[in-house]
Legacy VTK file of the C-alpha trace (Angstrom):
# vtk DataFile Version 3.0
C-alpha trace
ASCII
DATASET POLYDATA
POINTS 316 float
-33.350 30.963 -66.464
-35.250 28.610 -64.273
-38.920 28.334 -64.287
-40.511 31.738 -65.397
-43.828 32.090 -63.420
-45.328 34.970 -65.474
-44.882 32.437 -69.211
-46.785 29.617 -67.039
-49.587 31.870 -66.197
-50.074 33.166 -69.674
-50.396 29.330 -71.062
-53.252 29.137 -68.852
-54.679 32.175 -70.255
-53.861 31.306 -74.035
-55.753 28.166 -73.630
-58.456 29.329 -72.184
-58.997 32.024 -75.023
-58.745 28.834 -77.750
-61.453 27.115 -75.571
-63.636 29.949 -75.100
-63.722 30.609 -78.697
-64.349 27.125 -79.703
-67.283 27.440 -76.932
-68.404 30.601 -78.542
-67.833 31.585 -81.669
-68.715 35.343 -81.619
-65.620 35.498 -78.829
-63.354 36.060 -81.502
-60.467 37.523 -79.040
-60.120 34.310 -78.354
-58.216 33.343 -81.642
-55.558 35.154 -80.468
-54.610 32.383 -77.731
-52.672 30.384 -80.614
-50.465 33.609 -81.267
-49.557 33.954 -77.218
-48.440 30.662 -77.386
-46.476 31.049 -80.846
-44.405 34.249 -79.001
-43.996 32.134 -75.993
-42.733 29.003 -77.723
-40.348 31.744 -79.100
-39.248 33.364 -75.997
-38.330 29.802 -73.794
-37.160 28.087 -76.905
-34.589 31.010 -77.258
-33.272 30.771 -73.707
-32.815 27.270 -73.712
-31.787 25.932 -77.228
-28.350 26.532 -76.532
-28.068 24.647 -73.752
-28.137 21.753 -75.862
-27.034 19.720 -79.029
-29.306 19.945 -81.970
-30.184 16.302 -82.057
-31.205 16.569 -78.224
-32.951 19.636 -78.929
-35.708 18.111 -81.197
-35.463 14.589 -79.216
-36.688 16.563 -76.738
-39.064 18.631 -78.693
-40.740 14.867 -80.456
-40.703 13.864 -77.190
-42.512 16.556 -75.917
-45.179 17.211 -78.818
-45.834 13.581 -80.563
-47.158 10.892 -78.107
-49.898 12.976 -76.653
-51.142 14.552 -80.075
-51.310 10.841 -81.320
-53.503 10.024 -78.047
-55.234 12.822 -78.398
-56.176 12.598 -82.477
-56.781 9.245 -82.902
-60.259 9.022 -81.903
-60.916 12.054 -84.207
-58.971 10.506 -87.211
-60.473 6.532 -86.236
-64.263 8.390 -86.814
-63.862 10.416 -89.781
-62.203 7.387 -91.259
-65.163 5.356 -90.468
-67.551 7.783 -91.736
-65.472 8.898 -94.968
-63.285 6.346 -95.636
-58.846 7.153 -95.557
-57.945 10.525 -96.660
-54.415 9.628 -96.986
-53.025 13.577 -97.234
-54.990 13.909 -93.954
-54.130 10.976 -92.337
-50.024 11.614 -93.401
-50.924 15.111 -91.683
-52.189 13.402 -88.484
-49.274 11.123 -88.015
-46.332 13.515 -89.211
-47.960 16.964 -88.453
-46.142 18.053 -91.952
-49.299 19.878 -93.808
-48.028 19.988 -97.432
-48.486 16.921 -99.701
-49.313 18.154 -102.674
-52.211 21.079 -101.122
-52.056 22.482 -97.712
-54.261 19.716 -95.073
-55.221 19.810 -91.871
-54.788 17.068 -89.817
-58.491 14.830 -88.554
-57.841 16.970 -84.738
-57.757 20.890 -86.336
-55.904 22.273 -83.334
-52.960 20.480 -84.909
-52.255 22.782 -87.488
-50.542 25.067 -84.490
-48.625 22.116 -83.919
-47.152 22.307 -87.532
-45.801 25.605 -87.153
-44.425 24.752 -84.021
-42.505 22.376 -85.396
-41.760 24.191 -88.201
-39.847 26.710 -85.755
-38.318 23.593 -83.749
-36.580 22.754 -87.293
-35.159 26.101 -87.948
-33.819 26.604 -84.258
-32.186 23.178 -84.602
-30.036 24.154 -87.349
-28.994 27.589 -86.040
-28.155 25.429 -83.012
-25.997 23.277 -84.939
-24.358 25.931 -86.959
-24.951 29.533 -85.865
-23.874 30.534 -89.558
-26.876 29.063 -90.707
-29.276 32.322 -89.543
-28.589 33.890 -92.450
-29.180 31.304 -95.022
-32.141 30.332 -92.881
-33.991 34.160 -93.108
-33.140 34.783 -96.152
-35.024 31.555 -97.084
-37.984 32.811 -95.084
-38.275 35.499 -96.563
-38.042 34.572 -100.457
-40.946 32.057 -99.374
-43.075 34.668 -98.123
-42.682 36.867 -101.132
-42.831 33.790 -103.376
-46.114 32.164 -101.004
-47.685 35.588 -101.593
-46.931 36.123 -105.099
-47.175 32.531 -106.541
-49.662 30.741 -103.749
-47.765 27.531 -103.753
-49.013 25.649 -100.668
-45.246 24.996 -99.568
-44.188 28.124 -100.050
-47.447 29.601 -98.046
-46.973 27.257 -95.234
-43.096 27.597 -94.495
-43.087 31.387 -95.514
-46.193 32.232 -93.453
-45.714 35.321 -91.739
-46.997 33.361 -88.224
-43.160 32.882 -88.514
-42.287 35.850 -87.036
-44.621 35.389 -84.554
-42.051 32.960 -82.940
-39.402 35.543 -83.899
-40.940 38.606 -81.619
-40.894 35.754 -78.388
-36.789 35.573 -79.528
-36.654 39.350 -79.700
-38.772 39.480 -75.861
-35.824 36.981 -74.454
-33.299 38.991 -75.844
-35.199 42.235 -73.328
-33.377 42.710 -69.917
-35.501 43.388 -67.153
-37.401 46.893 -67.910
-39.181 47.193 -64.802
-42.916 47.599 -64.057
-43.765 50.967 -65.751
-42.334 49.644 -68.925
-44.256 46.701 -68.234
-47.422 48.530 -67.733
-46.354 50.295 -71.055
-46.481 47.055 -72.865
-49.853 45.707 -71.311
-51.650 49.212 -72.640
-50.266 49.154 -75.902
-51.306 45.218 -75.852
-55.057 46.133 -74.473
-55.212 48.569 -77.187
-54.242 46.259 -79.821
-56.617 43.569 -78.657
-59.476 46.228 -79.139
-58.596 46.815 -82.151
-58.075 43.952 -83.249
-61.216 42.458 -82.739
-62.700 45.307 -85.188
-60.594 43.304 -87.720
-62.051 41.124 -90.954
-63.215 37.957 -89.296
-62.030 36.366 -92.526
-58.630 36.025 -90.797
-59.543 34.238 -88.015
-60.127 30.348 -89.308
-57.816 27.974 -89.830
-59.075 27.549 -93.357
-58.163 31.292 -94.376
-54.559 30.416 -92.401
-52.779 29.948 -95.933
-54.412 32.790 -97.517
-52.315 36.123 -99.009
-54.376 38.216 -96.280
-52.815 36.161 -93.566
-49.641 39.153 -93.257
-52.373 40.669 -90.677
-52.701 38.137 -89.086
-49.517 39.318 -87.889
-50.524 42.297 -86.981
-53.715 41.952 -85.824
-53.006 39.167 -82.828
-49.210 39.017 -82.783
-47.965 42.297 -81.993
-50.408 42.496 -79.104
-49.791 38.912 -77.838
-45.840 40.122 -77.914
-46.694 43.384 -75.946
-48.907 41.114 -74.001
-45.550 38.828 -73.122
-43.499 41.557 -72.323
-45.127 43.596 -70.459
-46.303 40.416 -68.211
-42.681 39.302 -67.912
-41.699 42.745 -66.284
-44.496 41.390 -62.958
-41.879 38.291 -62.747
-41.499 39.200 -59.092
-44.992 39.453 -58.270
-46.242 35.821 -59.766
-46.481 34.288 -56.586
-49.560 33.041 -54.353
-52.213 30.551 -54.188
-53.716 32.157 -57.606
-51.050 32.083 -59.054
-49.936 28.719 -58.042
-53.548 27.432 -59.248
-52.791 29.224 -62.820
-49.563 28.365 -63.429
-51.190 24.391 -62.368
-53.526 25.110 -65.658
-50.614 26.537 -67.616
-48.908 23.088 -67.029
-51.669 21.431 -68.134
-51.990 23.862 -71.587
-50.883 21.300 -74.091
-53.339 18.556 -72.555
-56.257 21.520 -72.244
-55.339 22.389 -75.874
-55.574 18.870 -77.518
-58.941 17.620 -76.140
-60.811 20.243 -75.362
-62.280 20.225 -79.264
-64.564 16.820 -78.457
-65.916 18.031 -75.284
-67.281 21.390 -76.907
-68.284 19.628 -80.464
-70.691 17.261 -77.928
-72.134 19.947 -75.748
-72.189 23.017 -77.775
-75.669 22.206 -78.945
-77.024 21.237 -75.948
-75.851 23.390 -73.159
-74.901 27.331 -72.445
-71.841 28.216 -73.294
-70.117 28.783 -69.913
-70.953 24.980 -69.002
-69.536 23.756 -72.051
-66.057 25.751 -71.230
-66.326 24.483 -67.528
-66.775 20.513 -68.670
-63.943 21.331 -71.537
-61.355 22.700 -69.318
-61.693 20.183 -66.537
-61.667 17.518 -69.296
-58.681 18.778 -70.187
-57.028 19.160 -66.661
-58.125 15.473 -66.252
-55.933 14.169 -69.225
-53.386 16.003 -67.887
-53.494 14.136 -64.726
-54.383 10.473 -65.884
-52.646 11.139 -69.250
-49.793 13.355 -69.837
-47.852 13.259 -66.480
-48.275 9.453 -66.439
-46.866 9.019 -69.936
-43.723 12.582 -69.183
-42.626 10.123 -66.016
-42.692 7.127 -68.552
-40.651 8.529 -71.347
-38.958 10.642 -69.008
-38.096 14.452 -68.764
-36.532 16.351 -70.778
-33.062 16.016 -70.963
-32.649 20.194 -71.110
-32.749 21.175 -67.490
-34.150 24.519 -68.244
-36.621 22.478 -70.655
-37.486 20.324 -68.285
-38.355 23.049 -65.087
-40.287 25.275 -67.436
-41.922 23.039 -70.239
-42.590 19.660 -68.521
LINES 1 317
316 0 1 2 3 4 5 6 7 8 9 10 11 12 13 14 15 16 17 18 19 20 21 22 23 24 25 26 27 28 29 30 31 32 33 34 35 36 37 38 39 40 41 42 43 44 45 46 47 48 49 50 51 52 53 54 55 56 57 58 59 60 61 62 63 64 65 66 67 68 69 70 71 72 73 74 75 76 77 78 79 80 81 82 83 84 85 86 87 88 89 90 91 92 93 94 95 96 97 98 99 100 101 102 103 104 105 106 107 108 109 110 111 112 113 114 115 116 117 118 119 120 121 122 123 124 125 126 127 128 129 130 131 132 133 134 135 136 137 138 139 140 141 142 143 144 145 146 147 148 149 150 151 152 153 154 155 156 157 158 159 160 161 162 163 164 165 166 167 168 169 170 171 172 173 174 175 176 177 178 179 180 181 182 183 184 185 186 187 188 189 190 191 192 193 194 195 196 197 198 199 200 201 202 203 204 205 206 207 208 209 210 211 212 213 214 215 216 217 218 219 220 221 222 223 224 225 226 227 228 229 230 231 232 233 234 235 236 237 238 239 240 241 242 243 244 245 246 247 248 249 250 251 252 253 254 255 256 257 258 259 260 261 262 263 264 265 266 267 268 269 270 271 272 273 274 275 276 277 278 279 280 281 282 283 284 285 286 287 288 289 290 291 292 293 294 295 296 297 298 299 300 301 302 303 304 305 306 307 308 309 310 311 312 313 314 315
């Protein structure tokens, strides 16, 4: 597959939605960032988790997600400790990014929650990687726990039968695509323009983190996935065209996504009071571009890349 220009861009452009939203509120297009990533992590984990063992695979995944979310949330979880005392569901949260103990937690850094599903979907691939037979056993569990999460409310059943799931499933479907061309692709981008309209027309009551487990979260589904998927394909079908200085510079950002993502939330909680909105994005995304540069490609040369080639070209 090799490095897929187009997927590095639209990191870049994910993030920035999940910052600008966090930098103003009433931007509420933004929440839809966390779904473009959830069909991405679909599409690149379906084109390279066979080019590996299942133990590899989520080596490479930990390896990958846990050492900068620990950097990144322990300042968050050291202060509300200090303030409130140990919240030990919370805390278990923060360290394992499991949700469930007992109720449904977020961790002490909120953008983890993302992480959980993530992980979630790492679990499941692993398995079909190690059997293929076990697809089947594997939806079919899926979807008794999102009938059961809907019917009964359990928090385990709501959290690994959430219907982000197939989120993650529409980025397998995308890699699955051959190339369509650029009219199809300009197909996609409409119908993903017109579902971002009307989407944002949608209850607001979807669009926290704390409303995440509830029974309206099936539109969720289809109120940011479906366009984030169209969004995906259709910006896959420009492959050939992602190239340039512009480019270059977004696809720099995109590789810096995870870093942008984990610690942008501090910069914006300090300056959301006290400056315009604009400014506060500007300081959070360079923040976040810093830790990238001091931070996370200090520590990826330390532990090393991933041992996937294809991993390592597109998700280092």
């Amino acid at each position: 597959m090799g490095r897929v220009h187009t997927i590095q861009v639209l990191r870049c452009v994910a993030v920035a939605m999940v910052v600008l939203v966090h930098c103003n509120l009433t931007f509420t297009l933004g929440s839809s960032g966390v779904d473009i990533f959830f069909v991405i992590s679909g599409f690149i984990i379906a084109r390279v988790s066979k080019r590996r063992g299942a133990i590899a695979f989520l080596a490479d995944r930990a390896r990958r997600i846990y050492p900068m979310w620990w950097i990144a949330a322990l300042p968050f979880a050291a202060y509300s400790i200090a303030l409130h005392g140990v919240d030990r569901d919370r805390l278990l949260a923060t360290a394992s990014l499991w949700p469930v103990y007992g109720d449904y937690v977020t961790p002490y850094l909120a953008p983890g929650w993302s992480l959980s599903f993530e992980l979630l979907f790492y679990m499941a691939t692993a398995l079909v990687v190690w059997r293929r037979s076990m697809l089947v056993p594997i939806v079919a569990a899926y979807t008794a726990a999102l009938v059961a999460g809907i019917s009964t409310g359990l928090p385990l059943l709501r959290f690994v039968g959430n219907p982000v799931a197939l989120e993650f499933m529409l980025g397998v479907g995308i890699a699955m695509l051959p190339e369509l061309g650029r009219r199809a692709g300009m197909g996609f981008l409409v119908l993903a323009l017109v579902g971002f309209l009307l989407s944002i027309h949608a209850s607001g009551d979807l669009l926290w983190v704390e409303n995440l487990m509830s029974i309206a979260t099936p539109w969720r589904f289809g109120q940011w996935g479906l366009p984030a998927a169209a969004l995906v394909a259709g910006a896959l079908q420009f492959e050939r065209l992602a190239h340039g200085r512009i480019v270059r510079a977004l696809e720099y950002c995109g590789d810096a996504s995870y870093s942008i993502y984990l610690t942008h939330l501090p910069v914006v909680l300090a300056l959301r009071g006290f400056a315009p909105w604009p400014a506060v994005f500007l300081a959070a995304f360079a923040a976040g571009l810093l830790a990238y540069r001091l931070i996370e490609q200090p520590l990826t040369r330390r532990l090393g890349p991933p041992r996937t080639p294809v991993l390592r070209e597109q998700l280092s």
